[in-house]
N, C-alpha and C positions, 0 to 999 in steps of 0.2 A: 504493500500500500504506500508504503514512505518514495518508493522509488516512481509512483508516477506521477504525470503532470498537474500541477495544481486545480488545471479544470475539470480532469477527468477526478480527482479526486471529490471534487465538490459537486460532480456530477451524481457519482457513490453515493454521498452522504445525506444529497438531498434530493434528488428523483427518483431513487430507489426504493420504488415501497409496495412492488407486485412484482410476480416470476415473470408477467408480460416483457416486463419491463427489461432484466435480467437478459431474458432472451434477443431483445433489441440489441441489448448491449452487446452481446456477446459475438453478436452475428455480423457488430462493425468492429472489432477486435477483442481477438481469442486472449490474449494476454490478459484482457481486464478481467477472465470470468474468478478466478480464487478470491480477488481480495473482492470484489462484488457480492458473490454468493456469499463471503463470510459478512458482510456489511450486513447482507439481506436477510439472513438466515438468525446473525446474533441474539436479536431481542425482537418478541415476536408477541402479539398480541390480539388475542382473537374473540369474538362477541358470537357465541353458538346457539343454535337454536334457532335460528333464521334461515334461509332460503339457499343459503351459500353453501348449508352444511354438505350436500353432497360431495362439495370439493375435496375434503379434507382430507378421502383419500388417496386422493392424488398428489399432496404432499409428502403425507404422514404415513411413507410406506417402505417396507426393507430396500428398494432400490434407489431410494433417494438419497447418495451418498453427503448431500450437504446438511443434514441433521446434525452431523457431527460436530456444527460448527454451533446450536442453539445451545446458548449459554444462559438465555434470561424468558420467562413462558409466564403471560397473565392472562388468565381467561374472566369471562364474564357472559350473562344471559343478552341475548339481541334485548331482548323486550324482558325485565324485571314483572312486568303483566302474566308474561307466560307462567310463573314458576309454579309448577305440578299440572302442568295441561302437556297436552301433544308435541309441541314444541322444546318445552324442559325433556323429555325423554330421549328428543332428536339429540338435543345437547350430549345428554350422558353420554350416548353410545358414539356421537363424535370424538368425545373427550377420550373415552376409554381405547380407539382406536390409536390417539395422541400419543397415552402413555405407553400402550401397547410397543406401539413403534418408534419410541425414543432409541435412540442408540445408549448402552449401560456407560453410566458416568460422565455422563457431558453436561447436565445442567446444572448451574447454580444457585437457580433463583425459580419459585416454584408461586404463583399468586391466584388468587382465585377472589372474585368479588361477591362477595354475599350470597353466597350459596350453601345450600343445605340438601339430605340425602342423599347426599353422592355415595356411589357404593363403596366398602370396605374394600371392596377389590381395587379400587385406583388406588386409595391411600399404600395400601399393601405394595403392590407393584411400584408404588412411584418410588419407598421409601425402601423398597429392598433393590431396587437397579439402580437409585443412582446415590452413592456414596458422595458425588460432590458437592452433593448442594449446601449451600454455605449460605442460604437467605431458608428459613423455613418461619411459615405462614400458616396461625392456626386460628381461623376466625371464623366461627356461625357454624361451629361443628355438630352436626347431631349423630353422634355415634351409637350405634345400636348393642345389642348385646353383647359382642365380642367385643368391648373398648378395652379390655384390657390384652387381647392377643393384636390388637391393632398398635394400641398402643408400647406394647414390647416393640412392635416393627420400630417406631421412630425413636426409640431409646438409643439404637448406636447411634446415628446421624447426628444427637444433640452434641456426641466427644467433638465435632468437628465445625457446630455450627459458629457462625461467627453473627450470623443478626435472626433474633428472635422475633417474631408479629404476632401479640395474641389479642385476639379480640374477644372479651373474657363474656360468654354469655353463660358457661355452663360447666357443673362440678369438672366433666371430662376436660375441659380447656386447662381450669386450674391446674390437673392431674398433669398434665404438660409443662406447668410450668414449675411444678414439685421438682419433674424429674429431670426438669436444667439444674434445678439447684441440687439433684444428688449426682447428677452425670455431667454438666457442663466444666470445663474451663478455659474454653475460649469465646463465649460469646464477647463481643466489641462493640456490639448495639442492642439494647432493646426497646421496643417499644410496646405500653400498654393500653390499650381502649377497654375501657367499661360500658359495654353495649349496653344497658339498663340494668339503674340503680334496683327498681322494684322490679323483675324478674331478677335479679340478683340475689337477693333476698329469699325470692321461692325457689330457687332452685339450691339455695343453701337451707333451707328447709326452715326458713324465717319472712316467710311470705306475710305483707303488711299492708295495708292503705298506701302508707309513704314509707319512704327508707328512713332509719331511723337516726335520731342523731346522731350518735355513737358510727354514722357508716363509715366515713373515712377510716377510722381507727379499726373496726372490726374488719374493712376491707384487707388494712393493711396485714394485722395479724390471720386471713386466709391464706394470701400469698405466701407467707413465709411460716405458715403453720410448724408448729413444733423443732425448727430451726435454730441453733443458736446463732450470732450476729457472724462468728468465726467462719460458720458452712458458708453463710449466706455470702460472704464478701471473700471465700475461697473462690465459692463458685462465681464469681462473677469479678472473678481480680481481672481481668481483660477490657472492662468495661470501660468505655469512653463518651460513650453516647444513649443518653436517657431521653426518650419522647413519652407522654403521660396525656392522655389525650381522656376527656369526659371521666377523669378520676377524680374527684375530690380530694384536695390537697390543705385543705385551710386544718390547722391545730396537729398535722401528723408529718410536719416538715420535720422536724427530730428524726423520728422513728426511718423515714425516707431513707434521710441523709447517713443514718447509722449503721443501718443494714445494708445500705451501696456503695457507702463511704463514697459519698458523692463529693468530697475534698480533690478527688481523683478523677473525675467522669469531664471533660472535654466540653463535651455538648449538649445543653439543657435545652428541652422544650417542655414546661410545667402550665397547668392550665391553673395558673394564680394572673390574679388579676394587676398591672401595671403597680398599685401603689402598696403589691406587697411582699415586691422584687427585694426593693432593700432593704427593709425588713428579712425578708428568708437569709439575702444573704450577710447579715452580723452573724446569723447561726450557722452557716457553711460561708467565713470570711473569701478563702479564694472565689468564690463562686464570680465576686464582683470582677474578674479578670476574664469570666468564662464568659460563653458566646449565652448568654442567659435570655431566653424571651418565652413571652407570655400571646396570648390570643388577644 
């Protein structure tokens, strides 16, 4: 890629975004097709359950040697409308073709947007073929009975992960994130979203009108259930980057900072409000040096 001409470079980077296209290229010089298809092929991102879906297997198939090159995969529904009709079903069996026909250990980054039911067989398959992935993403899981032979599957993958995404709607999500802190020591980023407070609650088996004062503090002692500070900031000694997204952070900045030892963490994204930035940071002094913002 470094070795060719600036325009054909910037040709690559920014008209390149269908095989059509690829194909054009190719057909006016054979030389561009490697760094092109790796361009093309890198990060890929695809909306299922629409009309397209027959294509996929004309990508997503043992002869398409440029697979090898998909480093980064986020999927999501065409139509949000669709989920649990005819269409969500078209999705699955797209999807499941995808990971079917991944090549073993090429990807790193694995995303999926607010979906649910997906079968235990893609989790299984994704998380026993690819070893690389170094971005794991656990959000809106509705795991069915075997969540714990499922969740065996992502246990080795955490020794290696390096950025965590949980979008905590449910005991199984948490159970994920128990077992960073029994198995991780390289995560370098996390981040946390509290999909709802009051389903929070019931599905901790403290189901209420409203979430209760006490939440932030009882959230916080979920996460790090029966842990001492030692585990917690073992596991998580690699940490440089904390994002906290819809978590209630007001009266449990202490407990945060102690269990992350966020004196060390790089990059804050905290959902406190502007005038209680310097505030938080007299209790973590370096914070005032760090990249620190608020919503």
């Amino acid at each position: 890629m470094n070795d060719l001409p600036a325009e054909v470079k910037e040709l690559v980077a920014t008209q390149l975004s269908r095989p059509s296209d690829l194909k054009s290229l190719c057909l006016v010089a054979r030389e561009w097709y490697h760094p092109a298809v790796k361009q093309l092929y890198s990060s890929i991102d695809l909306r299922l359950g629409g009309k397209a879906d027959y294509l996929i297997p004309a990508m997503f198939n043992s002869r398409n040697a440029a697979l090898v090159h998909v480093r980064d995969l986020t999927f999501g529904l065409q139509s949000y409308g669709s989920l649990g009709s005819e269409s969500f079903g078209r999705a699955i069996l797209a999807l499941i073709v995808i990971v079917e026909n991944l090549p073993n250990n090429t990807i790193h980054s694995f995303r999926w947007q607010r979906w649910d039911k997906l079968p235990d067989s893609i989790y299984k398959r994704l998380w026993a073929s690819q070893k690389s992935l170094k971005t794991i993403q656990v959000s809106t899981l509705r795991f069915r009975d075997n969540v714990v032979a499922t969740s065996e599957q992502l246990r080795p993958l955490l020794t290696g992960c390096t950025r965590l995404t949980l979008m905590i709607d449910s005991e199984q999500v948490l159970d994920v994130f128990h077992m960073a802190l029994d198995n991780s020591l390289s995560i370098e980023a996390l981040d946390i979203h509290w999909e709802d407070d009051i389903r929070f609650w019931h599905f901790t088996r403290r189901a209420s009108a409203q979430a209760p004062k006490d939440a932030p503090r009882r959230f916080v002692d979920e996460l790090f259930r029966s842990r001492d500070i030692a585990t917690v900031r073992n596991a998580f000694a690699c940490l440089h980057s904390l994002n906290l997204s819809q978590v209630e952070f007001e009266d449990v900045e202490e407990q945060w900072s102690t269990y992350l030892d966020l004196e060390k963490v790089r990059y804050l994204n905290l959902p406190i409000a502007k005038e209680q930035i310097a505030c938080f940071g007299r209790s973590v002094p370096r914070l005032r040096e760090s990249s620190l913002s608020s919503p």
